[in-house]
PDB file with SEQRES, HELIX, SHEET and CRYST1 records, atoms N, CA, C and O in Angstrom:
SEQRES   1 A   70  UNK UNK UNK UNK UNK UNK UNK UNK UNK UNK UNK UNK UNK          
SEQRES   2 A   70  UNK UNK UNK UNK UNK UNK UNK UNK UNK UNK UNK UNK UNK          
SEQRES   3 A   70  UNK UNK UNK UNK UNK UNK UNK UNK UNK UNK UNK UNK UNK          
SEQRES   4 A   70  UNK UNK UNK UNK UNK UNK UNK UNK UNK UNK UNK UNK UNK          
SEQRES   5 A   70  UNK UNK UNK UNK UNK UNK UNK UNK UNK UNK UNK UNK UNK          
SEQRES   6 A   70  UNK UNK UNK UNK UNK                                          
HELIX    1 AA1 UNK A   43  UNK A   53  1                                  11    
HELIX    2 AA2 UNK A   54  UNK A   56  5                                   3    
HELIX    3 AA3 UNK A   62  UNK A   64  5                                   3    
CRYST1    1.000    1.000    1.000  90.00  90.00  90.00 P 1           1          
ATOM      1  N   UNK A   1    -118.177-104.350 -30.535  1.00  0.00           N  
ATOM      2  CA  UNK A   1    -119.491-103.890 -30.120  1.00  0.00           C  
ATOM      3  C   UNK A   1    -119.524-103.821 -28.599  1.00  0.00           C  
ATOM      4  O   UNK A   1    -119.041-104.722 -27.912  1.00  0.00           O  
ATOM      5  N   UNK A   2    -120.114-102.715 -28.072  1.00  0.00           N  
ATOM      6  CA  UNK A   2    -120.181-102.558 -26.583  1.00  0.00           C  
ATOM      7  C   UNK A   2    -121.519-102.471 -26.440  1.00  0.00           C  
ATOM      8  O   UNK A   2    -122.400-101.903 -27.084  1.00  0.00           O  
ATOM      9  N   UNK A   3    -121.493-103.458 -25.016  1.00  0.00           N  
ATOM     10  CA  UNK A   3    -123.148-103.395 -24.427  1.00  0.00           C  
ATOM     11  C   UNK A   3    -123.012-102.127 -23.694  1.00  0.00           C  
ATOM     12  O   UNK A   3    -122.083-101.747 -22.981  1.00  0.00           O  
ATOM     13  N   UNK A   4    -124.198-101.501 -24.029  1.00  0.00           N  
ATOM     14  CA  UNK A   4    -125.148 -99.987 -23.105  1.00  0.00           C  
ATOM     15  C   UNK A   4    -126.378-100.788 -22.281  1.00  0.00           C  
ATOM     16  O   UNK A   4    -127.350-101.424 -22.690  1.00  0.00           O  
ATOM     17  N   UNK A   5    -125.871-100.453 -20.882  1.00  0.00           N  
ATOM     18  CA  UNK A   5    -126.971-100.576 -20.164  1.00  0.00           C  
ATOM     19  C   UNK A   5    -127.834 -99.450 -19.789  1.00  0.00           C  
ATOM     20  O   UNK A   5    -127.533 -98.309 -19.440  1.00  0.00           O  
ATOM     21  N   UNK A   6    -129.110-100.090 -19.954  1.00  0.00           N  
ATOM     22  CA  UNK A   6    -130.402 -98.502 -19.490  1.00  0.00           C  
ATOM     23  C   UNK A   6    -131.295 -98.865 -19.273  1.00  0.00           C  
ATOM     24  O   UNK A   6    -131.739 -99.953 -19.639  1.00  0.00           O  
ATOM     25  N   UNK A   7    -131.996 -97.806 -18.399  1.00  0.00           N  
ATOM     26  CA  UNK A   7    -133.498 -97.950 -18.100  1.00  0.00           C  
ATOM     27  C   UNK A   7    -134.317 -97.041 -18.875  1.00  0.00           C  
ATOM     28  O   UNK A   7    -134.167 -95.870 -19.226  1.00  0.00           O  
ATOM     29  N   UNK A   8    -135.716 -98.372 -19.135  1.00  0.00           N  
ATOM     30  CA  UNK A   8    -136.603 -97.075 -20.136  1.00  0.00           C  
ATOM     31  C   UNK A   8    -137.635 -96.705 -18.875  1.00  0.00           C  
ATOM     32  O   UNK A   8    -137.893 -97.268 -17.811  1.00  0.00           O  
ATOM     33  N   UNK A   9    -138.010 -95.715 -19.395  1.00  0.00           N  
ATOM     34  CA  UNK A   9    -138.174 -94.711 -17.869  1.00  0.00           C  
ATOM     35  C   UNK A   9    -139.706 -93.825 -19.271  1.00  0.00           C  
ATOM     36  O   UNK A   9    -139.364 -93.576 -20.427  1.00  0.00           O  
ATOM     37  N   UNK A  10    -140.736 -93.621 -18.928  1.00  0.00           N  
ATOM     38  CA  UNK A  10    -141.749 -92.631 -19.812  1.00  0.00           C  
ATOM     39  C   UNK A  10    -141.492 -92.396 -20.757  1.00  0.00           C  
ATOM     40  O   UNK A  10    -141.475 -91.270 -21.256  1.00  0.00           O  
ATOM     41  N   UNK A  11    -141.108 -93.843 -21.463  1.00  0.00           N  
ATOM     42  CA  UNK A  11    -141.042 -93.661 -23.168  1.00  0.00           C  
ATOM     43  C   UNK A  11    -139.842 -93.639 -23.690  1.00  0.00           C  
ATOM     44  O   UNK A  11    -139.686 -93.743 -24.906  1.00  0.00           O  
ATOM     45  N   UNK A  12    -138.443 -93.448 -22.518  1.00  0.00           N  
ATOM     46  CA  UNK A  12    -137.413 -93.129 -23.238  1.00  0.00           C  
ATOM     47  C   UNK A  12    -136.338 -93.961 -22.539  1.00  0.00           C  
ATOM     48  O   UNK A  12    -136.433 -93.966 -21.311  1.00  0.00           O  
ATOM     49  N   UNK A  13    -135.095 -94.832 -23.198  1.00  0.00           N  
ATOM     50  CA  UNK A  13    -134.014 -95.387 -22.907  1.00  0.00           C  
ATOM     51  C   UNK A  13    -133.363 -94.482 -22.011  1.00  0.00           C  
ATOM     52  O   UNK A  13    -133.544 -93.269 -22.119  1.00  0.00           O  
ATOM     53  N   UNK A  14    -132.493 -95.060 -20.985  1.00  0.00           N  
ATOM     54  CA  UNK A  14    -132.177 -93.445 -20.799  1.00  0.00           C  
ATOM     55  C   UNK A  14    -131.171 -94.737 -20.358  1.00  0.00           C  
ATOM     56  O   UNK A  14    -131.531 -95.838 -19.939  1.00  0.00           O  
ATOM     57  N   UNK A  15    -129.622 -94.185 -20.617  1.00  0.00           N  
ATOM     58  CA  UNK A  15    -128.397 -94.887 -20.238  1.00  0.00           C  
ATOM     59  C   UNK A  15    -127.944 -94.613 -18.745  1.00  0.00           C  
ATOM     60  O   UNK A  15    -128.142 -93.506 -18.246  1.00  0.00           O  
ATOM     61  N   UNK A  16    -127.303 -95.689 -18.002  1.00  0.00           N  
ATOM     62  CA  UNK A  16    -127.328 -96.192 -16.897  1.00  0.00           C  
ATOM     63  C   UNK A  16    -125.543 -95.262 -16.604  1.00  0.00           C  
ATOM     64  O   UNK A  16    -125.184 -94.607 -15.625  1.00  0.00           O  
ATOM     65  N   UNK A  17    -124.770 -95.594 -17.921  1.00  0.00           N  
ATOM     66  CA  UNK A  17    -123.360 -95.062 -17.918  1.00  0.00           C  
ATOM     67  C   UNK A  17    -123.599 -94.026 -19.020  1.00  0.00           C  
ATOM     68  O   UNK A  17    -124.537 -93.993 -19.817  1.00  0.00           O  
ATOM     69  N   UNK A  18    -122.506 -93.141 -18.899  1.00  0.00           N  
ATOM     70  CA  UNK A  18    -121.689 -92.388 -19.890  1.00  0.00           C  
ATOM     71  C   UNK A  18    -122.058 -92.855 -21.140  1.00  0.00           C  
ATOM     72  O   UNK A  18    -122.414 -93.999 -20.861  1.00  0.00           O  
ATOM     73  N   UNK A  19    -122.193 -92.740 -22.204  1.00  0.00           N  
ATOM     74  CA  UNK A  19    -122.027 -93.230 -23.515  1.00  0.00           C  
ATOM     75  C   UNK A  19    -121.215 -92.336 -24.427  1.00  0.00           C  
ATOM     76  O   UNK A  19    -121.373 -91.122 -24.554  1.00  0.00           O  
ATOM     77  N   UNK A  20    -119.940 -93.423 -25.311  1.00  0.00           N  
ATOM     78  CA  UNK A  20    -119.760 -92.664 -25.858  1.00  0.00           C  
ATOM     79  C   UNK A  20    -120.273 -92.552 -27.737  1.00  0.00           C  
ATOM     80  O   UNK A  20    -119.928 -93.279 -28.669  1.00  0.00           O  
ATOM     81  N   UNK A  21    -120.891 -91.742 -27.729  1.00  0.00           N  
ATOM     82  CA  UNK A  21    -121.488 -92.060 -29.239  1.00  0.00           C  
ATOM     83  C   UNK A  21    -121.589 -89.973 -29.251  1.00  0.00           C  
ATOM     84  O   UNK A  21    -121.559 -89.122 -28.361  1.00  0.00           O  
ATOM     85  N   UNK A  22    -121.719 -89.929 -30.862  1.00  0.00           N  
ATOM     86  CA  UNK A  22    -121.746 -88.565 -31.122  1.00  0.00           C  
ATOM     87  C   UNK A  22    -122.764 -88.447 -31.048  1.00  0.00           C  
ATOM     88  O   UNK A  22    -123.523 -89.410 -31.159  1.00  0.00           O  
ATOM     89  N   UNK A  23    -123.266 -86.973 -30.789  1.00  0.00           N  
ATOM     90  CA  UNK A  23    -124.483 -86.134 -30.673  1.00  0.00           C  
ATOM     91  C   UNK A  23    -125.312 -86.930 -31.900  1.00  0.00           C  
ATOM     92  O   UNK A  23    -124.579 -87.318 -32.810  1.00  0.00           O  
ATOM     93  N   UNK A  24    -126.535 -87.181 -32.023  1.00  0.00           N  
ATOM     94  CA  UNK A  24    -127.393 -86.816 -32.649  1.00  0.00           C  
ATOM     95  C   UNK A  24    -127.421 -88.106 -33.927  1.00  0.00           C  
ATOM     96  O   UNK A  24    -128.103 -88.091 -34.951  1.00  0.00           O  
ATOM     97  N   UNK A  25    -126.248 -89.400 -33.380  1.00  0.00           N  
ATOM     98  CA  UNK A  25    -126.391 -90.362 -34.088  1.00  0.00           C  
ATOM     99  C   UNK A  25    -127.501 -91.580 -33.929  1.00  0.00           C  
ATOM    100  O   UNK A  25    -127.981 -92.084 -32.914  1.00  0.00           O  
ATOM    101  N   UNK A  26    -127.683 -91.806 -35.086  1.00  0.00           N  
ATOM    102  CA  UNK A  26    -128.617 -92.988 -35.360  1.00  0.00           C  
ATOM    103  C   UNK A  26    -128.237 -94.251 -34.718  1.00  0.00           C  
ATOM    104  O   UNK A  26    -127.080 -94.620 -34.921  1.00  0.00           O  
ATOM    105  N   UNK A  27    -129.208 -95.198 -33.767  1.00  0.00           N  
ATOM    106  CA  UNK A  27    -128.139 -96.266 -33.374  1.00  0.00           C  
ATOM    107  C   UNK A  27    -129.392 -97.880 -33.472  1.00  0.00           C  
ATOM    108  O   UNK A  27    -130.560 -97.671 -33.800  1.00  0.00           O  
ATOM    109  N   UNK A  28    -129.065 -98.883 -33.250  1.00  0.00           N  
ATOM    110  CA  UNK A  28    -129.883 -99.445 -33.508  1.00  0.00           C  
ATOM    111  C   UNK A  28    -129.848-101.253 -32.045  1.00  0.00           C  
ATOM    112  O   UNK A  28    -128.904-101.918 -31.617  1.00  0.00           O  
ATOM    113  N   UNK A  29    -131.133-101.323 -31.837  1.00  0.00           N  
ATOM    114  CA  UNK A  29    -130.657-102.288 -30.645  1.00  0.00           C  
ATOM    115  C   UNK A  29    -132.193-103.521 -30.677  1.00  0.00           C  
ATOM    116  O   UNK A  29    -133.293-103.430 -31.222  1.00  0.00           O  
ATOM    117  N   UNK A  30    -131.598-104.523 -29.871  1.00  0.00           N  
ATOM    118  CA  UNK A  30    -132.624-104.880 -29.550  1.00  0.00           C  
ATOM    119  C   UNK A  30    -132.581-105.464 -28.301  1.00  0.00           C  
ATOM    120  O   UNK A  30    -131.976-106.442 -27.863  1.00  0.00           O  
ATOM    121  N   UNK A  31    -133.828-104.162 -27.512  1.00  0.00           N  
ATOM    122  CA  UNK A  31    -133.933-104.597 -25.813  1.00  0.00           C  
ATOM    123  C   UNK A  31    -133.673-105.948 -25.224  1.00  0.00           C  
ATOM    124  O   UNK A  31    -133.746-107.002 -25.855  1.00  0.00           O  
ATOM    125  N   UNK A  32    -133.409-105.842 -24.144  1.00  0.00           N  
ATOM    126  CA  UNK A  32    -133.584-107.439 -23.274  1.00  0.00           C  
ATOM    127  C   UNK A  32    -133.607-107.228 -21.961  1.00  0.00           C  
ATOM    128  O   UNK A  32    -132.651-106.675 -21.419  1.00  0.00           O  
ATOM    129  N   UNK A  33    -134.357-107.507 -21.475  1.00  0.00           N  
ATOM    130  CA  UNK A  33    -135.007-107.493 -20.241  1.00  0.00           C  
ATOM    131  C   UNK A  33    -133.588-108.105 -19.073  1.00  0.00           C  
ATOM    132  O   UNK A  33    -132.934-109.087 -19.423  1.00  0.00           O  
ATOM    133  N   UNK A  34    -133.348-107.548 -18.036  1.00  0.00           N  
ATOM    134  CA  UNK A  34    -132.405-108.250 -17.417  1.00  0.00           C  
ATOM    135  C   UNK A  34    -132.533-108.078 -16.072  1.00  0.00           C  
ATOM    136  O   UNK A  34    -133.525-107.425 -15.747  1.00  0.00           O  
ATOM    137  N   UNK A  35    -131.787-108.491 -15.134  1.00  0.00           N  
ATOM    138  CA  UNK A  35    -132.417-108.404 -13.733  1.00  0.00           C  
ATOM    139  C   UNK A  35    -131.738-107.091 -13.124  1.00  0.00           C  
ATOM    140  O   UNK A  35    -130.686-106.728 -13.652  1.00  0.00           O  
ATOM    141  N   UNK A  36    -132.151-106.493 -12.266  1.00  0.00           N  
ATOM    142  CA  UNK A  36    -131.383-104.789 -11.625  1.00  0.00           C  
ATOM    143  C   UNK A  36    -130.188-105.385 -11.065  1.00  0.00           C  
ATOM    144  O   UNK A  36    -130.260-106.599 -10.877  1.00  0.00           O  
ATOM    145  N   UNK A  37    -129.122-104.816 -10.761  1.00  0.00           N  
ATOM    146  CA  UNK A  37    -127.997-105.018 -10.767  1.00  0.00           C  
ATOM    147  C   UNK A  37    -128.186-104.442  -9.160  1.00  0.00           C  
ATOM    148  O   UNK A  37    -127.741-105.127  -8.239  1.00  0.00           O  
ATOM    149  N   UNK A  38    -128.681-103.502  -8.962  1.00  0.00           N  
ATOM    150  CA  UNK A  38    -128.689-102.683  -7.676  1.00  0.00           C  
ATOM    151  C   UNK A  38    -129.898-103.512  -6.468  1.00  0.00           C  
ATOM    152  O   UNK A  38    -130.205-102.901  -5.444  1.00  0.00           O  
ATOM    153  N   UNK A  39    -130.204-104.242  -6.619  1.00  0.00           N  
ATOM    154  CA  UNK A  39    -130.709-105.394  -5.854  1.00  0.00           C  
ATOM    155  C   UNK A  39    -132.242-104.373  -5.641  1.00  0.00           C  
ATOM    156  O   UNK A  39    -132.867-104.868  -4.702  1.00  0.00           O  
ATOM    157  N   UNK A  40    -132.917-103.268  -6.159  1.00  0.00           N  
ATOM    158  CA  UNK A  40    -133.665-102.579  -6.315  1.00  0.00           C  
ATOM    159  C   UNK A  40    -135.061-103.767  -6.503  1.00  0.00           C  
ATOM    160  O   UNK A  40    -134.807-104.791  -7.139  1.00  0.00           O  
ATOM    161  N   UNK A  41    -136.342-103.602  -5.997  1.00  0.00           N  
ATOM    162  CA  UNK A  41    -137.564-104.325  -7.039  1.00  0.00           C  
ATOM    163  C   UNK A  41    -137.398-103.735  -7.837  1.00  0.00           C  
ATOM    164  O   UNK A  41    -136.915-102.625  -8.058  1.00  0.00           O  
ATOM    165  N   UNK A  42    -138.158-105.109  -8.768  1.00  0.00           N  
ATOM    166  CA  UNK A  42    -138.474-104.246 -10.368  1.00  0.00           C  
ATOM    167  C   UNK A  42    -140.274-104.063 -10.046  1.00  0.00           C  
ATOM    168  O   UNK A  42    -140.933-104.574  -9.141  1.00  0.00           O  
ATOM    169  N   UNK A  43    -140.674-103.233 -11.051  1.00  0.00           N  
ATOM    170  CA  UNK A  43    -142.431-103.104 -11.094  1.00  0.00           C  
ATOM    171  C   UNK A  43    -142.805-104.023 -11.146  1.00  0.00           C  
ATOM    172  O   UNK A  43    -143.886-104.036 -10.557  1.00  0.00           O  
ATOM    173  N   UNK A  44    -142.593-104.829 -11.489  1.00  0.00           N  
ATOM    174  CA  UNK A  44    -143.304-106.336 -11.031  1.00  0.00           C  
ATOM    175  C   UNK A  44    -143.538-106.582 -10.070  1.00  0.00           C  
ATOM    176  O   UNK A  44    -144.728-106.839  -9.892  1.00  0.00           O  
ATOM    177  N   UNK A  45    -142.493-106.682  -8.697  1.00  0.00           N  
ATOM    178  CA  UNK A  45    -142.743-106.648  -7.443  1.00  0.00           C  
ATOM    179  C   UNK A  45    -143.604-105.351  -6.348  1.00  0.00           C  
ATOM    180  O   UNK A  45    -144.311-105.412  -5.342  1.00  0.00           O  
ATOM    181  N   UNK A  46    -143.130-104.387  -7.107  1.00  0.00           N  
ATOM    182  CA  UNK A  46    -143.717-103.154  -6.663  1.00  0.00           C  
ATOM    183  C   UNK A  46    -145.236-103.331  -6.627  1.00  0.00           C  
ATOM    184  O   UNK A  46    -146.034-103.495  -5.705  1.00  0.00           O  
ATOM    185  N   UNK A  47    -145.370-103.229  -8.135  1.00  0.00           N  
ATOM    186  CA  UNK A  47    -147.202-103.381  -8.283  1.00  0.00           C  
ATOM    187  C   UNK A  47    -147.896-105.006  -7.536  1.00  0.00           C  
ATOM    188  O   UNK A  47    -148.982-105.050  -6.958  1.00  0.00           O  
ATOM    189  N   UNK A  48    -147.298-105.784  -7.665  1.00  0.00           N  
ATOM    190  CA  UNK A  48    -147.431-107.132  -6.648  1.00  0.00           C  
ATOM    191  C   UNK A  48    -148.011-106.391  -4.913  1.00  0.00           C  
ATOM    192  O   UNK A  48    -149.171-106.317  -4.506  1.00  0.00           O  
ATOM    193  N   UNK A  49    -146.759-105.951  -4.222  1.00  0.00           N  
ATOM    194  CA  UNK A  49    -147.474-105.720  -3.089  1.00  0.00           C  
ATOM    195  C   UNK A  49    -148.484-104.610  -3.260  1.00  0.00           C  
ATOM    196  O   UNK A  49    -149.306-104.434  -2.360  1.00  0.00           O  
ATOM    197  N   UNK A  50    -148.492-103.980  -4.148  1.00  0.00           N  
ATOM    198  CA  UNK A  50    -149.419-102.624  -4.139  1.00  0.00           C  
ATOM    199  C   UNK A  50    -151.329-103.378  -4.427  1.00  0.00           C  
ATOM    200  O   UNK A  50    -152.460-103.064  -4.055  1.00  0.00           O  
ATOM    201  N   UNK A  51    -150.697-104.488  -5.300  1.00  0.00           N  
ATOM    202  CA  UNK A  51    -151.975-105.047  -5.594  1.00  0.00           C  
ATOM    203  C   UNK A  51    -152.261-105.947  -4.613  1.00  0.00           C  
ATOM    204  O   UNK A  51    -153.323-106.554  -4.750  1.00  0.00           O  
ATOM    205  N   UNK A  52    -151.336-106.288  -3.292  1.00  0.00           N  
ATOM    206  CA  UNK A  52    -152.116-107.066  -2.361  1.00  0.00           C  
ATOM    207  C   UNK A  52    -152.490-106.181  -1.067  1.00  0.00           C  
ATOM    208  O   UNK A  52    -153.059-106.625  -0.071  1.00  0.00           O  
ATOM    209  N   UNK A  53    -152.054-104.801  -1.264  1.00  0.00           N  
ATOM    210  CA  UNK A  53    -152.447-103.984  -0.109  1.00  0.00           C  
ATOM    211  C   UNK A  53    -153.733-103.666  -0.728  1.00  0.00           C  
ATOM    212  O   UNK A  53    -154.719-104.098  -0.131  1.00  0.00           O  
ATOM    213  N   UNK A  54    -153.933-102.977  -1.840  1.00  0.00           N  
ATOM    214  CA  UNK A  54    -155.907-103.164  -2.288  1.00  0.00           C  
ATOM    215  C   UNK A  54    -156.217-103.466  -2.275  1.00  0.00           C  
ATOM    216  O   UNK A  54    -157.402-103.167  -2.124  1.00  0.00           O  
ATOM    217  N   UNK A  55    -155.638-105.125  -2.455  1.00  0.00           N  
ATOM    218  CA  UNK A  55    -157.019-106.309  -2.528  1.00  0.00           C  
ATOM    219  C   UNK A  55    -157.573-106.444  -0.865  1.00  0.00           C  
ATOM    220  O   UNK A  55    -158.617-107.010  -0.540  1.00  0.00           O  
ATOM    221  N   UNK A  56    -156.494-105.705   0.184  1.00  0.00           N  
ATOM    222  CA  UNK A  56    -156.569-105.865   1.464  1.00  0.00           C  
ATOM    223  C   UNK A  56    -157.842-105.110   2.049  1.00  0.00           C  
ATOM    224  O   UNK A  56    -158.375-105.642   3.022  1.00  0.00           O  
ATOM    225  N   UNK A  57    -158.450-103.787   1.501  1.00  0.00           N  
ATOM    226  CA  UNK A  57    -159.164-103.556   1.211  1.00  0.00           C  
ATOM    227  C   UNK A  57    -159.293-102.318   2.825  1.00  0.00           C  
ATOM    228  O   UNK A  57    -160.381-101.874   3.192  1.00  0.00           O  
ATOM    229  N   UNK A  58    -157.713-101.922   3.669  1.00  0.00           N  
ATOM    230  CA  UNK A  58    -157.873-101.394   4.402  1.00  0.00           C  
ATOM    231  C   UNK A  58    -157.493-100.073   3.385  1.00  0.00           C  
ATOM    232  O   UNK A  58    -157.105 -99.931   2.225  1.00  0.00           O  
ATOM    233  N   UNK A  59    -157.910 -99.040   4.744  1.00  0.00           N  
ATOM    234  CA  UNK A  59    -157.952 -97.732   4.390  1.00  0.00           C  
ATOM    235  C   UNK A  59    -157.005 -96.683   4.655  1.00  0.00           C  
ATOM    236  O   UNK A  59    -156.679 -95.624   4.119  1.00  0.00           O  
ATOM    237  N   UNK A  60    -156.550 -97.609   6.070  1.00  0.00           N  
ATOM    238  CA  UNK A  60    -155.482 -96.439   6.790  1.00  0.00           C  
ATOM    239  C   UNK A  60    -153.827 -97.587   6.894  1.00  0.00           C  
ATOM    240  O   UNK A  60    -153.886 -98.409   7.808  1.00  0.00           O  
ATOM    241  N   UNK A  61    -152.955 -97.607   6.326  1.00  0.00           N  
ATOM    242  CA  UNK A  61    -152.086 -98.387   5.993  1.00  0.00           C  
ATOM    243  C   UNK A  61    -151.066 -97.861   6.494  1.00  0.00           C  
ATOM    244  O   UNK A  61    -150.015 -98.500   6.553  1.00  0.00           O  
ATOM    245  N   UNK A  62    -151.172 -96.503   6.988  1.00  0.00           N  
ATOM    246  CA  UNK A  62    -150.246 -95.703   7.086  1.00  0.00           C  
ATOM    247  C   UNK A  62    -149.203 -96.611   8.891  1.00  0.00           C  
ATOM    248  O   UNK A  62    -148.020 -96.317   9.064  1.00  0.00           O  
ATOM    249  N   UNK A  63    -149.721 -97.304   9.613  1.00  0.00           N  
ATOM    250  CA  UNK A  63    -149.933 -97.998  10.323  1.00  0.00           C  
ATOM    251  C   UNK A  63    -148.916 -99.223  10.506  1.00  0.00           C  
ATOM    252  O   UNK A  63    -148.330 -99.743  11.456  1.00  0.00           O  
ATOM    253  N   UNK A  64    -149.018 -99.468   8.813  1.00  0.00           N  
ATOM    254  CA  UNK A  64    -148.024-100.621   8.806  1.00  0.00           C  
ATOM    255  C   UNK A  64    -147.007-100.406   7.899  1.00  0.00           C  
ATOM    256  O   UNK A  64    -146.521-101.191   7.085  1.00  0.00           O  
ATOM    257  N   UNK A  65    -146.660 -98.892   8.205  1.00  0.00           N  
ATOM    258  CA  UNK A  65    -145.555 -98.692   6.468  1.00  0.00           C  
ATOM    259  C   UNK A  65    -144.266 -99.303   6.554  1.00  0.00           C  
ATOM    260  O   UNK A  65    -143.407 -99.228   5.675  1.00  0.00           O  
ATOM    261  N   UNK A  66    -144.157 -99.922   7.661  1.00  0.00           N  
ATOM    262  CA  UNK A  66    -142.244-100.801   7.965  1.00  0.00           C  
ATOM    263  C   UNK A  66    -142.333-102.246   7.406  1.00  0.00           C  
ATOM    264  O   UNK A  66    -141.431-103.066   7.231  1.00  0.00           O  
ATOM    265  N   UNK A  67    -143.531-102.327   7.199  1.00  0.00           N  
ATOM    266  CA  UNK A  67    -144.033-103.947   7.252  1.00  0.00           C  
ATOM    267  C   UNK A  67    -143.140-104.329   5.588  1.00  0.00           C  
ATOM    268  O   UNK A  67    -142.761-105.467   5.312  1.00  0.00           O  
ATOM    269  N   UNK A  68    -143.045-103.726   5.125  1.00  0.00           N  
ATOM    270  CA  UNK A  68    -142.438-104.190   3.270  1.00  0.00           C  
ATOM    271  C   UNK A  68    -140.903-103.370   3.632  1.00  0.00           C  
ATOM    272  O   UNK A  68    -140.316-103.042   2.601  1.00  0.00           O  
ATOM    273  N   UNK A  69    -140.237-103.028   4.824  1.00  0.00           N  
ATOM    274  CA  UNK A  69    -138.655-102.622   4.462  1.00  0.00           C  
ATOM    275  C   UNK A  69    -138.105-103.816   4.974  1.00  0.00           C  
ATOM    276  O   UNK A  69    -138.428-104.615   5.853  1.00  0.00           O  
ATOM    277  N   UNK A  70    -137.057-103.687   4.064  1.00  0.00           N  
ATOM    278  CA  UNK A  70    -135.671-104.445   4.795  1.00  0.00           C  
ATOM    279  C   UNK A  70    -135.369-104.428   6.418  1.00  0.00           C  
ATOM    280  O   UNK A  70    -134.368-104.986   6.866  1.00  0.00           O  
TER     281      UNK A  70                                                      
END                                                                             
């Protein structure tokens, strides 16, 4: 058995590698949540600062857009 890694992305798995499986076969899994490999946030963190820049309650943000890069 080989692990497929993927992201579900608007409803749909979508594989990270190549897969090899035939067109149009039936397959069967059960998800598991794991950490990004690509040192990327996950939406968790994303919506985190997004929800502390609203709660911030400014208007023009545009101001401080370096403030969340590396």
């Amino acid at each position: 058995m080989k692990t497929i890694h993927a992201i579900y992305e608007n409803g749909v798995f979508r594989p990270v590698d190549a897969v090899e499986l035939p067109e149009n076969c039936k397959v069967e899994f059960e998800p598991r949540i794991v950490e990004a490999a690509d040192g990327r946030p996950d939406l968790d963190d994303v919506y985190e600062v997004l929800g502390k820049r609203f709660d911030s309650r400014q208007s023009d943000v545009a101001e401080q857009h370096d403030e969340h890069q590396p």
